[in-house]
C-alpha positions in Angstrom: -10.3 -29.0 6.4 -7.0 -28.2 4.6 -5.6 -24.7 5.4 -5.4 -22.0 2.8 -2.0 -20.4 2.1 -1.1 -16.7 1.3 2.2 -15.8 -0.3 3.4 -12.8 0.4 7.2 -11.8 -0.3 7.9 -11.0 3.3 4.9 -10.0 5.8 4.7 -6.6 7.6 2.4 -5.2 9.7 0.1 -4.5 7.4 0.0 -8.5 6.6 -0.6 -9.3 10.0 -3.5 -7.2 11.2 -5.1 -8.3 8.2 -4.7 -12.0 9.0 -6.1 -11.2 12.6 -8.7 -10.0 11.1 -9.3 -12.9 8.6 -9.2 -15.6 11.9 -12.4 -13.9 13.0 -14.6 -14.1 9.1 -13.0 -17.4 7.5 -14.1 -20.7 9.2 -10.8 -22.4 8.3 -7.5 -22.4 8.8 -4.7 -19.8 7.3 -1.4 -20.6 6.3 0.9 -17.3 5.8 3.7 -17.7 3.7 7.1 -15.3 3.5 9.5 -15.9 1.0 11.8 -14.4 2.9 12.4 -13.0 6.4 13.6 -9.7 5.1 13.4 -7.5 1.9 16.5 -5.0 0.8 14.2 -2.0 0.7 11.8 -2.7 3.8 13.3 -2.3 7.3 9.9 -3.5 8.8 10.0 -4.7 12.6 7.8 -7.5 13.1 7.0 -8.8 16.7 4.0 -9.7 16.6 3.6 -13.2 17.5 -0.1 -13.8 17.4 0.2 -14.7 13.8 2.1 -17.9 12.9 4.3 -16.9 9.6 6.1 -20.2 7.7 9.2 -18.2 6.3 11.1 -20.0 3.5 14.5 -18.0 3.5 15.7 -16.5 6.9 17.7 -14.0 5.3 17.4 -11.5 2.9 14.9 -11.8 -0.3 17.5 -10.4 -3.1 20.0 -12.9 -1.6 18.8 -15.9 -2.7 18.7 -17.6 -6.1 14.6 -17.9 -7.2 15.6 -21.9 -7.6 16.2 -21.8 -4.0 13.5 -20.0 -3.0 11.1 -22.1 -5.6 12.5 -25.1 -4.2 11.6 -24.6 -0.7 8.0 -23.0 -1.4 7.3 -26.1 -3.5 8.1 -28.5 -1.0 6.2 -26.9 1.6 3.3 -26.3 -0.4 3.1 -30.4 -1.4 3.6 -30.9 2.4 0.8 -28.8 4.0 -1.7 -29.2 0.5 -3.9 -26.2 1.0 -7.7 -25.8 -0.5 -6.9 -22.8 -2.3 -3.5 -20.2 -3.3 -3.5 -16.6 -2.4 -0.8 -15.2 -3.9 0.4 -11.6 -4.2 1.5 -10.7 -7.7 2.8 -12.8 -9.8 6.4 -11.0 -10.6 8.7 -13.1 -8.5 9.3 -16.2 -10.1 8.5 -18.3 -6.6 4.9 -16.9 -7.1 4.6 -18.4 -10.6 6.1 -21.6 -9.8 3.3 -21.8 -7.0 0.9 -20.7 -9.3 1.6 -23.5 -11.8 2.0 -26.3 -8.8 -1.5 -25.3 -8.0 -2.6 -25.6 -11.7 -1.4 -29.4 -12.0 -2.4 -30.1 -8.5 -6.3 -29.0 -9.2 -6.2 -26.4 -6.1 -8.2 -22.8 -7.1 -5.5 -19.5 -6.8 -6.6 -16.3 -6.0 -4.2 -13.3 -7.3 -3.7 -10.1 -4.8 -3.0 -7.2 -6.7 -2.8 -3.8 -7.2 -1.1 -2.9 -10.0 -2.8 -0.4 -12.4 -2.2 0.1 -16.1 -0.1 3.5 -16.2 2.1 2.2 -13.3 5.1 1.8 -16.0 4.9 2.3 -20.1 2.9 -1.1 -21.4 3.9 -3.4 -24.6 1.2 -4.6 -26.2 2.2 -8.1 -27.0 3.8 -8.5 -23.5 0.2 -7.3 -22.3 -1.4 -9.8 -24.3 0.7 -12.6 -23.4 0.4 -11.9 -19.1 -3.4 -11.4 -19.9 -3.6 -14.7 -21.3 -1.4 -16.4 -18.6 -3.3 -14.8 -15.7 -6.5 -15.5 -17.3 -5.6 -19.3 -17.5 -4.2 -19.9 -14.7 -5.9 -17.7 -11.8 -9.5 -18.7 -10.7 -10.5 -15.2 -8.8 -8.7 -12.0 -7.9 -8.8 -9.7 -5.0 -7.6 -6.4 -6.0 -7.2 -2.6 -4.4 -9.8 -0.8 -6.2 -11.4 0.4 -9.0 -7.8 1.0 -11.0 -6.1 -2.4 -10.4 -10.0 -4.0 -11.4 -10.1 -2.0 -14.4 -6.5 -2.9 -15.0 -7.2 -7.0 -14.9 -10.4 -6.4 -17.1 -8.4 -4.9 -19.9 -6.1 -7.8 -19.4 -9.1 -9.8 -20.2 -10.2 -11.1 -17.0 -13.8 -12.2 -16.4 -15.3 -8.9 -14.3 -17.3 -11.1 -11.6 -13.9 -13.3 -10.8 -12.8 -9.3 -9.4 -13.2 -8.7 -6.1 -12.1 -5.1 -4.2 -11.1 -4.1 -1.3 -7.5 -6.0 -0.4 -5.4 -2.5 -0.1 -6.2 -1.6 3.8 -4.7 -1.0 7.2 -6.1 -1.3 11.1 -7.7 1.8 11.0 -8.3 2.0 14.2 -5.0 1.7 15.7 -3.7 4.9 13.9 -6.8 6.8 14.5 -6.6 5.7 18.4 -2.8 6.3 18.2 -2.8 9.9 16.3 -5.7 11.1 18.8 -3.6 10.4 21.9 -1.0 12.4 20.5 -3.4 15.2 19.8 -3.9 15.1 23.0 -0.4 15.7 24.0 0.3 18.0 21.0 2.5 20.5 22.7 4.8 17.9 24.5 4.8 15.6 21.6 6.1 18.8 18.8 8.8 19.4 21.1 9.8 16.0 21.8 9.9 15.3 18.1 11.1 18.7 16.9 8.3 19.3 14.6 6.9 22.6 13.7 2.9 23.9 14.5 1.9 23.3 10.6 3.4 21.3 8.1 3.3 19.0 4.7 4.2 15.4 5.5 5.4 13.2 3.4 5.9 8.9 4.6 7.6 6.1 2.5 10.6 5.3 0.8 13.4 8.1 -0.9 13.2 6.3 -4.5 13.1 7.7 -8.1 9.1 6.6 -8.1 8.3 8.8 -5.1 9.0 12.0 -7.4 10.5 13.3 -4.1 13.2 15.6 -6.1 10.5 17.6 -8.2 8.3 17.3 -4.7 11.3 20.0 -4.0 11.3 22.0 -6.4 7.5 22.7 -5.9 8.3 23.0 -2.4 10.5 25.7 -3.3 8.0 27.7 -5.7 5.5 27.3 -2.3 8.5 28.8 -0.3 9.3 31.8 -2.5 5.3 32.8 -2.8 4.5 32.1 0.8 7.9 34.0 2.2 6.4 35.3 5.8 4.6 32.3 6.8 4.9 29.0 4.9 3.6 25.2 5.4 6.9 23.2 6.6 7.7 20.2 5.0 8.1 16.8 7.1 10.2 14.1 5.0 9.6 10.9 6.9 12.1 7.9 5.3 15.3 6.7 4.1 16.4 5.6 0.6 18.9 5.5 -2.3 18.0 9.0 -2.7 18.3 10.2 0.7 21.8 12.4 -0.3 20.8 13.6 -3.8 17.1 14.7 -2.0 19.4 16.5 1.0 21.9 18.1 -1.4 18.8 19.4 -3.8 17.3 21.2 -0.8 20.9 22.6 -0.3 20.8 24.1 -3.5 17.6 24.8 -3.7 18.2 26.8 -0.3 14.9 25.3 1.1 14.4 26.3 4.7 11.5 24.4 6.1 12.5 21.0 5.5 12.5 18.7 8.6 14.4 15.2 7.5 13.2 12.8 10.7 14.8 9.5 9.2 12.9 6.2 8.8 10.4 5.6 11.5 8.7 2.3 12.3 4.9 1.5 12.4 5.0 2.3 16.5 6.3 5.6 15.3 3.8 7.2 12.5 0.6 8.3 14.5 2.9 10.7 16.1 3.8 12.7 12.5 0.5 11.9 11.4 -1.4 13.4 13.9 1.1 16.7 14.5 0.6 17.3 10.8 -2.0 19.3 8.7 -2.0 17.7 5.5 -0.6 14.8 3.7 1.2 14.4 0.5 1.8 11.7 -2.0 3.5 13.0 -4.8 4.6 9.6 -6.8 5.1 9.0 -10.8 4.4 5.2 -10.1 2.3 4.3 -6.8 -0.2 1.2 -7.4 -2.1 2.0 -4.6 -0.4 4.0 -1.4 -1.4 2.7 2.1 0.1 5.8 3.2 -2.6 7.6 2.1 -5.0 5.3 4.4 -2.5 5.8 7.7 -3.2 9.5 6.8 -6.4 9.4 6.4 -7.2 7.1 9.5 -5.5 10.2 11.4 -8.0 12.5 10.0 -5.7 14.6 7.4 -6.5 16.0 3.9 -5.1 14.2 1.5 -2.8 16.0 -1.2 -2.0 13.0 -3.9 -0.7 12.2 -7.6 -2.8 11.4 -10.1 -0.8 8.3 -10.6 -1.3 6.8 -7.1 -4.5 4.0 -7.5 -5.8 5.1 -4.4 -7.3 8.4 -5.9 -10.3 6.8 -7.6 -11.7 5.2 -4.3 -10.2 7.5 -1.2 -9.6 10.9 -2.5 -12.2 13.3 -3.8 -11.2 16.9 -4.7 -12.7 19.6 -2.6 -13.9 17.2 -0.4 -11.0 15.9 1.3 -8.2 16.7 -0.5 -6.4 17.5 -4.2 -5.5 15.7 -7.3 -2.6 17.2 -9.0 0.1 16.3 -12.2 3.3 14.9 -10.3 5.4 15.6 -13.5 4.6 19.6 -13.3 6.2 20.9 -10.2 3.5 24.3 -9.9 0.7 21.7 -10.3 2.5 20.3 -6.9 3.0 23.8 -5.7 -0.9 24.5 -6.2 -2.2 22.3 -4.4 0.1 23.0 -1.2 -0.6 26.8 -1.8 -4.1 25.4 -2.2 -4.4 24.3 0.6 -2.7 26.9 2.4 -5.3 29.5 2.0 -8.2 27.0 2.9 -9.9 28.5 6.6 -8.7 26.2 9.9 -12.3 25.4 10.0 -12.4 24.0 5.9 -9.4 21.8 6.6 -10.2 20.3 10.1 -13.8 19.4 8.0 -11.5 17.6 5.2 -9.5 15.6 7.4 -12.8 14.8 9.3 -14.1 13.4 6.0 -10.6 11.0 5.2 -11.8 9.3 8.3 -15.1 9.0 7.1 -14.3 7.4 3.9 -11.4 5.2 5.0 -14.0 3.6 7.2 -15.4 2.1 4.3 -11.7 0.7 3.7 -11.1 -1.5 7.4 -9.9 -4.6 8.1 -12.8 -6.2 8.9 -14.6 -5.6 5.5 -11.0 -7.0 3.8 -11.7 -10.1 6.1 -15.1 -10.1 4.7 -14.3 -9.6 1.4 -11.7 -12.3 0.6 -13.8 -14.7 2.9 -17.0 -14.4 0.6 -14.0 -14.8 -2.9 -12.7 -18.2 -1.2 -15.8 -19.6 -0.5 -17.3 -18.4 -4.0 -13.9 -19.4 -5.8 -14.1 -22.8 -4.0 -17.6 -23.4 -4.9 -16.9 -22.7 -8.7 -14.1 -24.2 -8.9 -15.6 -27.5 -7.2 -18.6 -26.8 -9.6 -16.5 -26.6 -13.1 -14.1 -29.5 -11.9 -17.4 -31.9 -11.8 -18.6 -31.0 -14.9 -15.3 -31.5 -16.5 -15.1 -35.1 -14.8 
């Protein structure tokens, strides 16, 4: 049986675990793709290897001209000939070219993606022509959730091609991880400097993240709560890291702990020492952040512009919803949350890990196992009836 290849732009963690997972629910073989060894704005560590990754450029993705990297995907794909495409996305131009070599060479492609509609501002006629494209030239999609579906239905592809469920993370390792820390949870604050109670924040320092008005709602929270307030835990690096510092400056925030960029190996520690999460992004497709937090058992305060809302984050439940362009809709769900009992917020973080179950690797193994072999079936099916 020929293999099936997944594209990715470069493979993390996240990638991995997921393909160990796929090796146990998909009979056949897998062949994951990297563009390139490296991207400019991920500073993943990868040595894991259990998972054989064919990487097309050693170096860095931005570095290389998209002929180059075309060139070389193209020539491995027409070497190994795989029974069907995953790709992820479809903005890089190496993803389309492999797209269209599938087209000519009869082989089904299934699109990953998460994107949602209000992820940027829209033109209509741009919308019209990538729904068209994507609709001609994709056979099934595996998507995040219930945004990025509703997304490729409004660009006009077929509902039951849609499957969900592709945006997920070993759940168990940061649940197993975080709870070994709680166990250790005096040791481990001091070690890492941390306070008893605070906001964390993971990911990158970028204009999307909304980190700078994040700040600034930080700083209403400060001013109302001045005896006893929430610290706030910036885990990351980024172009922003000096404009974010020098706001705080001005701002004269206090609590603000800045612990750098921190690898997978690194997060159940911050996770598990902390007593909410928060996502506060203007542009966030999905968020696996908000699934390492949750597998950790915390609440969950997010933006309403992060796709993860409409399947992981229920208001009152575990967690908040708020406006990321209105700093005191920020400030009130911290404050919020600040006033809920200990007893109400251990019961919110115990539901995140309750309804992240429902989000494992094993039921993403599942689910793009059952789209190949449908996608495979149909496409086998239609190409008959067009012979």
């Amino acid at each position: 049986m020929s293999p099936i290849a997944i594209i990715h732009t470069q493979c993390g963690p996240y990638h991995l675990a997921r393909i160990r997972a796929l090796t146990s629910a998909y009979p056949g073989n897998v062949d994951l793709i990297q563009l390139a060894a490296q991207e400019s704005q991920r500073r993943w560590i990868v040595d894991d290897c259990s998972v054989k990754v064919t990487t097309i450029a050693d170096g860095v993705l931005e570095a290389y001209a998209a002929s180059d990297l075309i060139k070389g995907l193209l020539e491995h794909l027409t070497k190994t000939r795989p029974s069907i495409l995953i790709v992820a996305g479809y903005n890089q131009p190496a993803m389309r070219a492999a797209i269209k070599w599938s087209n000519r060479n009869q082989i089904p492609v299934i699109l990953l993606s998460d994107s949602q509609y209000c992820d940027r501002p829209r033109n209509p006629v741009l919308e019209a022509i990538k729904g068209q494209w994507i609709c001609r030239r994709c056979d099934a999609a595996f998507v995040a959730g219930a945004s990025a579906a509703c997304y490729l239905e409004k660009l006009g592809f077929p509902k039951h091609k849609i499957w969900r469920g592709y945006d997920v993370i070993d759940n168990h390792y940061f649940s197993k991880a975080s709870h070994l820390v709680k166990q250790n949870k005096i040791y481990e604050r001091e070690r890492l400097g941390l306070p008893e109670r605070f906001f964390l924040y993971v990911g990158r320092f970028s204009q999307e993240k909304n980190l700078l008005r994040l700040l600034e709602a930080f700083g209403l929270y400060q001013n109302a709560h001045p005896s006893e307030p929430l610290t706030l835990v910036l885990v990351g690096s980024g172009d922003q890291e000096l404009v974010l510092k020098d706001k705080a400056k001005r701002l004269d925030l206090k609590n603000i702990v800045w612990p750098g960029f921190k690898q997978i190996s690194e997060l159940p520690a911050y996770y598990g020492l902390a007593s909410a999460f928060i996502l506060p992004s203007i542009s966030e497709p999905w968020g696996l952040v908000i699934n390492e937090a949750m597998a950790c058992g915390l609440p969950i305060l997010a933006s309403s512009q992060c796709g993860a809302i409409f399947d992981l984050v229920f208001p009152g439940i575990n967690g908040s919803v708020f406006n990321p362009w209105e700093s005191q809709s920020i400030n009130q769900s911290m404050t919020s949350f600040s006033h809920y009992s200990v007893s109400l917020q251990k019961d919110m973080g115990q539901a995140s890990q309750r309804i992240i179950q429902d989000f494992s690797l094993e039921s993403w193994a599942i689910a793009l196992t059952d789209c190949i072999i449908q996608t495979s079936r149909s496409f086998k099916t239609s190409t008959n009836i067009l012979a």
